[in-house]
N, C-alpha and C positions, 0 to 999 in steps of 0.2 A: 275538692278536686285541686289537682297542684296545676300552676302553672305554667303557658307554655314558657321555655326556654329560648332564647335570640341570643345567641353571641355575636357580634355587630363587627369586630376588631376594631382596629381603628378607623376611625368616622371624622370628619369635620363634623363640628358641632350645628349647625348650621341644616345639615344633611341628617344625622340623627335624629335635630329637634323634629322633623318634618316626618320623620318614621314615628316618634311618636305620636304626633297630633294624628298621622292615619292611623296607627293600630287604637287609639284612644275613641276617633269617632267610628271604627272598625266596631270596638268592644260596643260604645253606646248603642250599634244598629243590631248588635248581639251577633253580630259575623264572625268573630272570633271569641277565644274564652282569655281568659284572665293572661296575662302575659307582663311575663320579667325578660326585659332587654338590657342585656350588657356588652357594654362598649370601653371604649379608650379615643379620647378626642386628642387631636392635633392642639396644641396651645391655644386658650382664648378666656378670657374674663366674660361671666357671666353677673349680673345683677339683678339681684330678687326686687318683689315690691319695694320692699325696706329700704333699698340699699341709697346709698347717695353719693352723686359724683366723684366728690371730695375722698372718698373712701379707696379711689384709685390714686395712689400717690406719686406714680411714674407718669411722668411730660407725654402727651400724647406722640412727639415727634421717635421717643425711645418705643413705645408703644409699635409703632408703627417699620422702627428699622428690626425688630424681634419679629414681624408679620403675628402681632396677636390681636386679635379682632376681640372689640366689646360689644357684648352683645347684650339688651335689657330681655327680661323672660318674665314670665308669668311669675316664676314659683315663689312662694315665701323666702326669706332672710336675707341676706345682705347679699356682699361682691362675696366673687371667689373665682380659684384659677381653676383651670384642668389642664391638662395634659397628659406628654407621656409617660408612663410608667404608673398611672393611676386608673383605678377599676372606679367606673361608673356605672349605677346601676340605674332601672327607672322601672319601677314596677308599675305596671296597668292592668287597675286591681280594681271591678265594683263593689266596691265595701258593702255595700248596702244589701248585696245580693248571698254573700255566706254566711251570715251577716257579719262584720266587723266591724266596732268605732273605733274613730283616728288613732288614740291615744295608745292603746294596746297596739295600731300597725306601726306608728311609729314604734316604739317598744320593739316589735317583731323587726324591723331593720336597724336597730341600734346597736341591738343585740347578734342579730346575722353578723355585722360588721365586727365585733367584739370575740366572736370564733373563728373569723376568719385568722386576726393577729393571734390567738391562741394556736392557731395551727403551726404559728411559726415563732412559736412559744414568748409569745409577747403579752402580757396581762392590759387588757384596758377596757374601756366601761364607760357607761353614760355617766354624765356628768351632770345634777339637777339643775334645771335654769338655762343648761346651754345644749341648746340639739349637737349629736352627734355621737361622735365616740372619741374617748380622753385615755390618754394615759398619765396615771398616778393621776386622776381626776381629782381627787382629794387634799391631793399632797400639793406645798407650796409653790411648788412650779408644774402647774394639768399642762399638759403638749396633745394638741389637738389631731389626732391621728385621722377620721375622718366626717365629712362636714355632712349635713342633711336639709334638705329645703323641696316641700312640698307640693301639690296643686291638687284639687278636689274638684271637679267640675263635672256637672251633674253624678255628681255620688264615685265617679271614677277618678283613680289616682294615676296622676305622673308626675315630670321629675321626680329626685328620689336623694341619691346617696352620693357621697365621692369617697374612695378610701386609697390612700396614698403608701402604695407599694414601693417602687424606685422611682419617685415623682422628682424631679427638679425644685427643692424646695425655697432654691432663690430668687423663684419664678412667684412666692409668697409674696417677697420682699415688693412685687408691684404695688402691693396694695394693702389694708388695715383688713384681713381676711376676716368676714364674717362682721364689718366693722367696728373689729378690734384694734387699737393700735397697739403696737407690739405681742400680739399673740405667737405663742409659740407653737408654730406649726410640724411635725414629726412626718416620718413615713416609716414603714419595715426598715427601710435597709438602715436608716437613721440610726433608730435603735436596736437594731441588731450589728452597728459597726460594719456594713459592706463596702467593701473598698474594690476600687478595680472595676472591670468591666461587669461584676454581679453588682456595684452601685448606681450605673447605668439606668437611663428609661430601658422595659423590658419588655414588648408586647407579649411573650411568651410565661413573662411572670403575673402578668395580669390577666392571662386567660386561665391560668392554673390558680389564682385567686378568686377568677370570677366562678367556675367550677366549685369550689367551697361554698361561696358565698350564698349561690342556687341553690345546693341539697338542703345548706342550715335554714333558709330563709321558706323555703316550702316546707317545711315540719313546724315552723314557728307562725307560719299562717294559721294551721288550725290551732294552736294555742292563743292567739290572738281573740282568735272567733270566742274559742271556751274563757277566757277572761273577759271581751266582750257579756257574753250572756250573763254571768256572775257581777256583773257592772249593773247592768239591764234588770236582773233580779234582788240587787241589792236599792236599788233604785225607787223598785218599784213598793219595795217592804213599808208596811206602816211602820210608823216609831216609835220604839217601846214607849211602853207610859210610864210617866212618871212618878217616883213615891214620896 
């Protein structure tokens, strides 16, 4: 079964997280079914379990004359920005119930992310070791197009994805993204050269991104499920014997 769909617009993050934790303990009561919400936050530093102070490199007094609130969260990995011009996704999903393991859902939103920039004919790809989605991941200079960090709570998923459309990518510079220092952070218009007001934050271009991202990412659920079970079955096989 796909998904329900939420296009959010833009949200204070703050106001989003709080739609997730209800559609989250919503799914736990079995009140609603599976549901991908996507939105666009007003500016704000999030940090995962991981993440550590120091990893914000801008004086909180600059912090505070930008109006960017840091916020600590549940989900896995480090610091990271959001804002305008970036499509955030959060899927709430009970893995447990189509059945699905992690590995394969992550997979299935690394890859939605990774068709999304193909639509707008930009090649990139996960990158082994580092969540998310890379371009020229391989090649000596990976430009991190967009970021991933998790939360599994009783068998259901939130947080999720970030992928950086016409993002403000100076708004990186607050901080060792993902704590990295010096990571080289990308968006669409980056690597497509947009100049002018199509370089712009774009709610418009992030709802027509988030639209991609929905159809790719429900068709790669049940692939997830069917590499799941091949996981499960492979798992479960005795070992050949030996000669």
């Amino acid at each position: 079964m796909d998904p329900n769909v939420e296009w959010l617009g833009r949200m204070r993050y703050r106001e989003a997280w709080d739609v997730q934790r209800a559609r989250h303990a919503a799914r736990d009561a079995g009140e609603i079914a599976d549901t991908l919400l996507l939105v666009e936050h007003e500016p704000v530093l999030t940090l995962g379990r991981h993440a550590r102070d120091e990893h914000i490199i801008s004086p909180p007094d600059e912090l505070a004359r930008r109006g960017i609130a840091v916020i600590r969260v549940e989900r896995g990995g480090e610091v990271t920005y959001h804002g305008p011009g970036q499509l955030v996704a959060y899927p709430i999903v009970r893995l447990r119930e189509r059945p699905v393991l992690l590995r394969p859902f992550v997979r299935a939103l690394e890859l939605a992310m990774a068709v999304v920039a193909a639509r707008y004919g930009i090649e990139a790809a996960p990158r082994a070791g580092y969540p998310g989605v890379w371009v020229a991941p391989e090649g000596p200079a990976p430009r991190k197009l967009g970021a991933l960090g998790l939360r599994i709570e009783r068998g259901i998923s939130y947080h999720g994805i970030a992928l950086n459309i016409s993002t403000r990518l100076e708004d990186f510079g607050l901080i060792d993204p993902c704590g990295m220092a010096g990571l080289d952070v990308t968006s669409v218009a980056r690597e497509l050269g947009w100049t002018g007001a199509a370089a712009e934050p774009s709610a418009a271009s992030v709802e027509e991104a988030a639209g991609w991202f929905a159809t790719d990412f429900e068709g790669r659920l049940a692939t997830a499920v069917e590499e799941s079970a091949d996981q499960r079955s492979r798992a479960a096989a005795p070992a050949a014997a030996g000669v």
